[in-house]
N, C-alpha and C positions, 0 to 999 in steps of 0.2 A: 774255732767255734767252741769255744769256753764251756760249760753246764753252767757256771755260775757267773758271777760280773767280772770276774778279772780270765788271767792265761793259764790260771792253773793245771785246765784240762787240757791247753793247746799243745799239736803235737811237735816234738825236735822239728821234725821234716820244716814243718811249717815257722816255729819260733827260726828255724838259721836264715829260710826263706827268707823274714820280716828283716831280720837287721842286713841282710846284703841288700836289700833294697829299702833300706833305711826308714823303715817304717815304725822300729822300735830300736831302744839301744841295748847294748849288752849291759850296763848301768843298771837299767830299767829292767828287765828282764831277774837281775842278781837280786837285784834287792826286795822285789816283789817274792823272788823263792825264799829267800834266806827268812823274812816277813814268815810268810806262811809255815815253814818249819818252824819258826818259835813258837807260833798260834798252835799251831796244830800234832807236833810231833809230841810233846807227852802224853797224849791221850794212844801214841803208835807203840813208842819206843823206839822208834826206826832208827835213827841218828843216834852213833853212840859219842862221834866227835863230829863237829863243826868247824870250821878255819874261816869263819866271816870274816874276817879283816884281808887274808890274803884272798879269796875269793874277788873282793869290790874291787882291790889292786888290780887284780885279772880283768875286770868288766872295765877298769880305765882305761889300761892297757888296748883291750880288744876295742872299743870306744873310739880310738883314738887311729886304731889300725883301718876303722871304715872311714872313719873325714880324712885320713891321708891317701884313701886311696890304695892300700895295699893288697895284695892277693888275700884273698877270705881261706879259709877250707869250709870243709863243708859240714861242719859243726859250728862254725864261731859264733862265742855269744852262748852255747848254749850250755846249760848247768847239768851236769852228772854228779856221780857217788862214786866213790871205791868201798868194797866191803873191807871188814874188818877180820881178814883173815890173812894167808898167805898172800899178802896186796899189799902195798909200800910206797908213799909219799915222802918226800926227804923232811924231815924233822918233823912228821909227824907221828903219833904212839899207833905201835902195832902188838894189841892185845893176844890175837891171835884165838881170836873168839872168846871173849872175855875171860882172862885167868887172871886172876887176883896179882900175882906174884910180875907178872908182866904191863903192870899198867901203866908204867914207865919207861918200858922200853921204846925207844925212839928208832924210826926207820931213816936211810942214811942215802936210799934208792929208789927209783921208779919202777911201780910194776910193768908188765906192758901196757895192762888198760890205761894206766896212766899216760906212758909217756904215750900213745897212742891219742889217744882221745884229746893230750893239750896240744901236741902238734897238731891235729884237726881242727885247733880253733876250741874244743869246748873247755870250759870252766868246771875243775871239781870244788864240792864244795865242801865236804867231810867225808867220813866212814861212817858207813851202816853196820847195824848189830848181825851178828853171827853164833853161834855155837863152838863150846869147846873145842878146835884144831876140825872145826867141820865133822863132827865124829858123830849125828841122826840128820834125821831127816825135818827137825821142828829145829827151833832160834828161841833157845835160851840158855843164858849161863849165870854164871855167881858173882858175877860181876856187874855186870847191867843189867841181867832177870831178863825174863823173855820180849819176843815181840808181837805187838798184838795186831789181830787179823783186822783189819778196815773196813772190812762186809761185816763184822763182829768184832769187837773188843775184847771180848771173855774167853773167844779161840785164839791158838796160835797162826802165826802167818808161813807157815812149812819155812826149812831149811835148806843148807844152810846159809843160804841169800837170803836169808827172811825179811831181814833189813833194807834191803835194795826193794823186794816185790811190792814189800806192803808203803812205802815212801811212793813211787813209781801210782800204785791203784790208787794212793789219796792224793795224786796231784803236787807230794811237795818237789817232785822234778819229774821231768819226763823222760828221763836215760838212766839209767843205775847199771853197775858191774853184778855181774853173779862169774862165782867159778860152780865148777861140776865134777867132782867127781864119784857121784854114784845116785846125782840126778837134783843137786845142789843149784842149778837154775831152773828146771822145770818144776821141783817141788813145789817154791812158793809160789811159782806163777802158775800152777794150778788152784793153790787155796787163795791167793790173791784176785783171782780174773783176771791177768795180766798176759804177756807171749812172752816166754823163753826159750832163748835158740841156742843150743850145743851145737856147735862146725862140727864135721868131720876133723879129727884126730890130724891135726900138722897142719890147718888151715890158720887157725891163729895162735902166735909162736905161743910156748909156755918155756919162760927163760931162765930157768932154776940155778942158784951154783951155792957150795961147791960141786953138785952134782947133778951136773946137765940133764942124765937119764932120769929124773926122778918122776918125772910124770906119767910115766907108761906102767904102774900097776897098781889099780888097773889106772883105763887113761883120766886125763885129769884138763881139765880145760878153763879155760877164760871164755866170755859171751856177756851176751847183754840182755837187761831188762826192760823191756817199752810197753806201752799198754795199743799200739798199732801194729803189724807186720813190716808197715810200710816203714816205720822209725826204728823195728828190730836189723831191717836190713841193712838202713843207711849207719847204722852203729856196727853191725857185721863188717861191713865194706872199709871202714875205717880200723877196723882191728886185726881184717883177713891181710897177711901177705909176708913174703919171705922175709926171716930177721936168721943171720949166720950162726946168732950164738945157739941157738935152737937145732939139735941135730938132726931132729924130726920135721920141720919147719918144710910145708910146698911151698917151689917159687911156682905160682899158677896166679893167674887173675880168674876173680868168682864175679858176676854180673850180678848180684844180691840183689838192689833196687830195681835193675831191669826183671828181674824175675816176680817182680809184684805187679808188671804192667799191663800184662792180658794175664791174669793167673785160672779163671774158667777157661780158654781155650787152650791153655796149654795142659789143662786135665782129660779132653775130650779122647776118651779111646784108652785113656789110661787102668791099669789091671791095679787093683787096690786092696788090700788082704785088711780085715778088721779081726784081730784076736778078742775078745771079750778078757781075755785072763792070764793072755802070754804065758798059757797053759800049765798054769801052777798057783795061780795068786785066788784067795779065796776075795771076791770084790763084792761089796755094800751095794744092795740093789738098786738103792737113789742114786747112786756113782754110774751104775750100770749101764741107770732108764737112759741118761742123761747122754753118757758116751755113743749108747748105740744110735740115738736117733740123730747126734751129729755126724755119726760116720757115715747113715743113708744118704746125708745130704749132700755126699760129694757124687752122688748118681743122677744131682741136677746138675751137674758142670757136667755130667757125658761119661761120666768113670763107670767101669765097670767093679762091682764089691761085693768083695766076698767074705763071709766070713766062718773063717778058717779057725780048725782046731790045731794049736801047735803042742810041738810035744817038745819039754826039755828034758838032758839027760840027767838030772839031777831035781830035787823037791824045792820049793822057797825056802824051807826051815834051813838045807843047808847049803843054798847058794846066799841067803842073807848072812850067814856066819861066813863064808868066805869073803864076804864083805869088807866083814868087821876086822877079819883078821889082816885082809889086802890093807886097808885104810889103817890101819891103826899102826901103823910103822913107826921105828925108833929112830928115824935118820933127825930128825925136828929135836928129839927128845935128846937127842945127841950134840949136834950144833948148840944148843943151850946148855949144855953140859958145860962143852967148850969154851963157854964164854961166862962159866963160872955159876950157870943156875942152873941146879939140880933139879928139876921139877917132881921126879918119881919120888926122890930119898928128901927134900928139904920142903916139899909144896903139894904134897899128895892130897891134900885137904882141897886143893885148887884145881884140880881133875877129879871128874865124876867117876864112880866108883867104873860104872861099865868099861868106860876109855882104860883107865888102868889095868886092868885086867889083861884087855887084849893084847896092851905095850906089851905086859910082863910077860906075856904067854909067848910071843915075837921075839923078846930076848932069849927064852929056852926054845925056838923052833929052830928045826935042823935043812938043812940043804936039801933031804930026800921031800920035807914036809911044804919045803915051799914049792920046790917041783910038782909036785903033788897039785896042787892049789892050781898053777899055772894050766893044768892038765884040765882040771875042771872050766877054769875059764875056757877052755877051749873047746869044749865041747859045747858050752852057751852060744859061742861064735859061729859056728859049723850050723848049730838051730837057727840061727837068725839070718844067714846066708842061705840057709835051706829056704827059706820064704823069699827069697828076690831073685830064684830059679824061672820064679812063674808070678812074680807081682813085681809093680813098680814101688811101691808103697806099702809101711804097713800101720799101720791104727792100734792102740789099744789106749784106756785108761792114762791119765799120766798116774793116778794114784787110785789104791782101792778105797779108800776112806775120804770123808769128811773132815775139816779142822776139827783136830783136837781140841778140851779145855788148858789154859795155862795153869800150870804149876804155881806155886807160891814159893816153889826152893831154889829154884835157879836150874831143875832138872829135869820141864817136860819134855815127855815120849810121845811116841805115838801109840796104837793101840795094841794090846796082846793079844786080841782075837777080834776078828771081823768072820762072821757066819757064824760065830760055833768055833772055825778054826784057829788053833794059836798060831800069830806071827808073832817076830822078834819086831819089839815097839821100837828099835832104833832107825830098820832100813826095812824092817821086810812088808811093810804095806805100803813101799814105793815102787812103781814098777819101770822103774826110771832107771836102775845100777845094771841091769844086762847090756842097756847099750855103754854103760861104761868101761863094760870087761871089751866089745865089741869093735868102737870107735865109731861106730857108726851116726851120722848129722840125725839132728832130733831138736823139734821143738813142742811147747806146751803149748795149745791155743786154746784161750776160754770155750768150753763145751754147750753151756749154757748154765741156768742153776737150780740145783737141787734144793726138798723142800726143807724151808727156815731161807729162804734166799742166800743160800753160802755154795759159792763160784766150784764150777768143776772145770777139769781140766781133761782135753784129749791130746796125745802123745802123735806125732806124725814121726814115722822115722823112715828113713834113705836108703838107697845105697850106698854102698861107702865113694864118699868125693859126690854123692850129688845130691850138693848144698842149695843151687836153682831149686831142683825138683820139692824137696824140703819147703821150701818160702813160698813157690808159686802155692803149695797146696793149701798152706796156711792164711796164703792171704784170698784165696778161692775160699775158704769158709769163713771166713770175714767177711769175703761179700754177700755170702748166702745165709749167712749167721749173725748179722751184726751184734756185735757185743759192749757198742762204747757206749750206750745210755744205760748199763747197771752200775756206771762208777756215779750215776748221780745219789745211788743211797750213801756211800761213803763220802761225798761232799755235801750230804744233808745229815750227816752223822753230828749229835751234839756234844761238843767239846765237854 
C-alpha cells in the first residue's frame, strides 16, 4: 500500500511476498529503487556509493531463479544498503565514514550484513553515508558533508547510520544496515521515524580480524533499519545465528517474526519501567511530552508502568567521556599504519579535531586507566540489571534532543546544552551508549512528533537474550501508535 503511485513505501515483508508469488520481478522492483535514488537522493545525501550495474546483474540473476523454480529465501528480490563504515563489499570503496585520504581504498571481503542478507536472496545496492570511524551521534564528514534529515532537510539525520535511516524514511529502499556501537542504529531511527533494532550482544555475529575480540568494548553490533517492526524482524531473522569465526557468536534460534504475531497479548500482565531520563540525562521537554504519552500507551495492551527514577553510579558528563575514550581506539589507526597509511602523522587534516584527540590520548593511556574505564562500565551494567529485578521492560527517550541544524564543514555535532545543562555534543544527548557498555537488545520506535513535525524516538530495552520480548513490544505500539502515514510528508517533500 504505497503513499504514492509507485512501491516506494511498500514494505520488504510484502515486496519478497510479491516476487515468490510472481506478482512483481526482482528486475522491476531494482530499477524502480535505483530510479528513485537518482531522483531523489541529493536532495538526502543518503548514498554515498551506488553499484547499479552490479545491482540489475543481481535482479537478472534473481529473475531468473523464480521462472526456474528455485528455492527463494526470504528476502529475494529485495534491495538493501551497506553503510559506509566498518562494512565491506568486495571491490567496492570503503571510506570508513568518509576520510579523504581513503577514498580509494577498496574492500576485498564480505561483512556479515552482506554476505548475510545476499544469501537470503536480497540485493545490495550501494553504501550509505556515515561519520568519521562512527566517532558522534550525527552523519557528517569532509568528504561527502553531511546527511540531511527527510522530515527536514536543514537538520541532520542522527548517526552514525544516518545514511541508512534517512534512505529507509524517504522510501529510496526498504531494508538498510546500521551498526551500533554507542546507539549508531537507534539514533537515526529516532530523528528519521524509522525502528532500529540492536540484538542482544552474540545474537548476530560481529566477524572482526585480525582481532576477533574487537567488538566487546564497549559492545559493537550489526542490525537493521525498516520503517515496520514487522520488516525489522524479518531482517533480524536473516542476520541472527551462529557463525564459528565469532567467539561470542549464540547458537540459539530467536522467533523474530513470530514475535510480531499477537504482540498486545503477549504484553498483557507485563511489569514495564518508563525512565524519563535514565537518571542523568538533562531531556528537551518536546522530546519528553512525546516519550511519555507513548509509554502510557502500552497500559492499553494490559501492561502494567511504571515510572521509575533510576540512579547511575556515575554523571552523563563523564560516562559520555568514557565514551569517547572506549570508541575512539587505535587498533583501526593501526591496521592502516600497517598497510602503509598513517592517518594520525600524514592525514590529520582528514580526522576531526575531537577524534584525534581521543586516538592520542589512547596511545598515552595506561593498563591501570583502562581497567579503570572497564570498572565504570560496570557499574552502568549492575544499574540497568538493577531494573529487570522487578520489570520486564524498560522505556526511556531514544534521544534527549531534536535534529540538529547541518554544519557547512563537514563537522556537525549535536548540542552542548539541552535545559541549561552542558552535554558533550558528540554522544552525550544520546541516551542510547549505556546499553552499549550493557549488551543489552534495544530498539528505537517512532514515539510520535514533536512540535515543527520532526520524528521522536522511544527506546524499548530487554533483558539480556530476550530479543522476542523487545519486538513484540514494539510492534504492540505500532499497533496502538501507528506511525506509517508521517512518512507521506517526506514523499511530499519538494526535490
Amino acid at each position: 500500500m504505497p503513499l504514492d503511485d509507485d512501491m516506494a513505501y511498500e514494505s520488504a515483508t510484502n515486496l519478497a511476498a510479491a516476487v515468490r508469488g510472481r506478482e512483481v520481478s526482482p528486475v522491476e522492483i531494482v530499477d524502480h529503487f535505483l530510479d528513485r535514488i537518482e531522483q531523489r537522493n541529493p536532495s538526502l545525501n543518503a548514498f554515498v556509493f551506488l553499484a547499479a550495474d552490479e545491482a540489475r546483474e543481481a535482479a537478472t540473476r534473481a529473475e531468473k531463479a523464480v521462472t526456474d523454480g528455485e528455492a527463494l529465501g526470504p528476502l529475494h528480490g529485495v534491495p538493501t544498503a551497506l553503510k559506509d563504515l566498518f562494512d565491506f563489499h568486495p571491490g567496492w570503496p570503503s571510506t570508513f565514514g568518509g576520510i579523504p585520504a581513503l577514498r580509494g581504498n577498496i574492500a576485498e571481503h564480505h561483512c556479515t550484513y552482506a554476505e548475510r542478507m545476499k544469501a537470503a536472496g536480497a540485493i545490495v545496492l550501494g553504501k550509505t553515508n556515515s561519520p568519521v570511524m562512527g566517532f558522534r551521534g550525527t552523519c557528517d564528514n569532509p568528504l561527502f558533508g553531511p546527511t540531511r534529515n527527510p522530515f527536514d532537510t536543514d537538520r541532520n539525520s542522527g548517526g552514525s547510520s544516518g545514511g541508512s535511516a534517512a534512505a529507509v524514511a524517504d522510501g529510496l529502499l526498504p531494508l538498510a544496515e546500521g551498526t551500533d556501537g554507542g546507539g549508531s542504529i537507534r539514533i537515526p531511527a529516532s530523528w528519521c521515524g524509522v525502528v532500529g533494532y540492536k540484538a542482544s550482544f552474540g545474537r548476530v555475529p560481529f566477524v572482526s580480524r585480525p582481532n576477533a575480540f574487537t567488538g566487546v568494548s564497549p559492545f559493537l553490533f550489526e542490525g537493521v533499519l525498516g520503517r515496520s517492526v514487522a520488516d525489522v524482524a524479518l531482517g533480524a531473522s536473516v542476520l541472527t545465528g551462529y557463525d564459528p569465526r565469532d567467539p561470542f557468536a549464540l547458537d540459539e534460534t530467536v522467533d523474530y517474526v513470530g514475535a510480531c504475531a499477537t504482540p498486545e497479548r503477549s504484553l498483557a500482565g507485563k511489569r514495564i519501567a518508563y525512565s524519563p531520563d535514565f537518571g542523568m540525562y538533562p531531556v528537551d521537554p518536546k522530546v519528553a511530552a512525546v516519550t511519555a504519552q507513548a509509554a502510557a500507551a502500552f497500559r492499553d495492551a494490559g501492561a502494567v508502568v511504571d515510572e521509575i527514577a533510576m540512579t547511575m553510579p556515575y554523571g552523563q558528563q563523564e560516562l559520555a567521556e568514557l565514551w569517547c575514550r572506549m570508541m575512539a581506539g587505535v587498533e583501526v589507526i593501526e591496521l592502516f599504519k600497517a598497510q602503509g597509511i598513517d592517518l594520525l602523522t600524514d592525514h590529520a587534516d582528514d580526522l576531526p579535531a575531537e577524534y584525534r584527540s581521543y586516538v592520542e590520548a589512547n596511545y598515552r593511556a595506561s593498563a591501570v586507566e583502562v581497567l579503570r574505564d572497564q570498572q565504570m562500565r560496570t557499574g552502568v551494567y549492575d544499574a540497568i540489571q538493577g531494573v529487570f529485578g522487578n520489570y520486564d521492560l524498560l522505556l526511556t527517550p531514544t534521544l534527549a534532543c531534536l535534529p540538529v541544524p547541518n554544519a557547512d564543514d563537514g563537522n556537525t555535532a549535536g548540542p552542548t546544552h539541552i535545559n541549561g545543562v552542558e552535554v558533550n555534543p558528540l554522544i552525550g544527548w544520546c541516551m542510547t551508549y549505556p546499553i552499549n557498555y550493557s549488551g543489552h537488545p534495544a530498539v528505537s520506535v517512532p514515539a510520535g512528533m514533536a512540535e515543527g513535525d520532526l520524528p521522536v524516538g522511544l527506546q524499548i530495552i530487554g533483558r539480556r537474550y530476550d530479543d522476542p520480548g523487545v519486538i513484540a513490544a514494539a510492534a504492540a505500539l505500532e499497533q496502538l501508535r501507528p506511525w506509517r502515514h508521517t512518512y507521506a510528508r517526506c514523499a511530499a517533500r519538494t526535490l
